[in-house]
C-alpha positions in Angstrom: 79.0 88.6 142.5 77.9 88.2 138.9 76.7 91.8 138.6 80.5 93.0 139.8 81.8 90.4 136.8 79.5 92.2 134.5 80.6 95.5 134.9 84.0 94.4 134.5 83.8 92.7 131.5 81.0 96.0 130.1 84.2 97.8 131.1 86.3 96.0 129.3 84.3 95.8 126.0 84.1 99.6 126.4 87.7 100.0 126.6 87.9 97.8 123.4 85.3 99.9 121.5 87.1 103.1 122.4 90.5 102.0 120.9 88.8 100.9 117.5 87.4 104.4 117.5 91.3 105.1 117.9 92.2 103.1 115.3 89.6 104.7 112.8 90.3 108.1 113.8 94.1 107.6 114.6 96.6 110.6 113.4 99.4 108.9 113.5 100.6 104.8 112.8 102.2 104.7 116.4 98.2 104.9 117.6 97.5 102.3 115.8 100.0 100.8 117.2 99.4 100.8 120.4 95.8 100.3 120.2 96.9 96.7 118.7 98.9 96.1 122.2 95.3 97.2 123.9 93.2 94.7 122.5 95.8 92.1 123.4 96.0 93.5 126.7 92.4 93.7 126.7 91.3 90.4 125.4 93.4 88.6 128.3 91.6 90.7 130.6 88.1 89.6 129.6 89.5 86.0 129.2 90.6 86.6 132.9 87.4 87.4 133.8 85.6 84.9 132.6 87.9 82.5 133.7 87.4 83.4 137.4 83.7 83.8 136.7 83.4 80.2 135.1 86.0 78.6 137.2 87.6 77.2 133.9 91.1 77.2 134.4 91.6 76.1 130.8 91.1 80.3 129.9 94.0 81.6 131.7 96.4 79.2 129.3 94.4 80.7 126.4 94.8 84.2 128.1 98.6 83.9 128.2 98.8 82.8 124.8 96.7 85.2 122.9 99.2 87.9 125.6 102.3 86.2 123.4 100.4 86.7 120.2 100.0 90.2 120.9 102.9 91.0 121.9 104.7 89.0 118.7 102.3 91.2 116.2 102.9 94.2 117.7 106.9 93.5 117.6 106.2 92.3 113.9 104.1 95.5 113.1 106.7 97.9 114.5 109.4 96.0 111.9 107.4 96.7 108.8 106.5 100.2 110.0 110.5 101.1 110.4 111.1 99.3 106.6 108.6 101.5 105.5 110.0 104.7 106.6 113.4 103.4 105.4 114.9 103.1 109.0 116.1 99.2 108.4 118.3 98.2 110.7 
């Protein structure tokens, strides 16, 4: 069982090293973007992990909230990208 929880969290960290190659090589600010919502996404999935792998319940409160905080940076991002280009609302 611990070499199936290790190849989903090498997984995972791949996944995270693929979307800061997106965010360095990006075309466009909606990558970026969106590459911020996968490392949320991402990060509670590790934290997941780990917390079935430790049996420390403790992580899935910290998953959920770092989920929120993701979510509430990439609502906040999306806000100063549209001031930016001057669609204010």
């Amino acid at each position: 069982m611990d070499v199936f929880f290790i190849i989903v969290i090498v997984f995972l960290l791949l996944n995270i090293v693929m979307g800061l190659f997106r965010v360095w090589r990006g075309p466009a600010v909606a990558d970026r973007l969106l590459t911020t919502q996968l490392f949320g996404t991402t990060g509670m999935a590790i934290l997941m992990v780990l917390a079935g792998y430790l049996g420390e319940l403790t992580l899935l409160n910290v998953a959920i909230t770092f989920n929120v905080l993701a979510i509430l940076l990439v609502i906040s991002l999306v806000k100063v990208w549209k001031n930016k280009k001057g669609e204010t609302k």
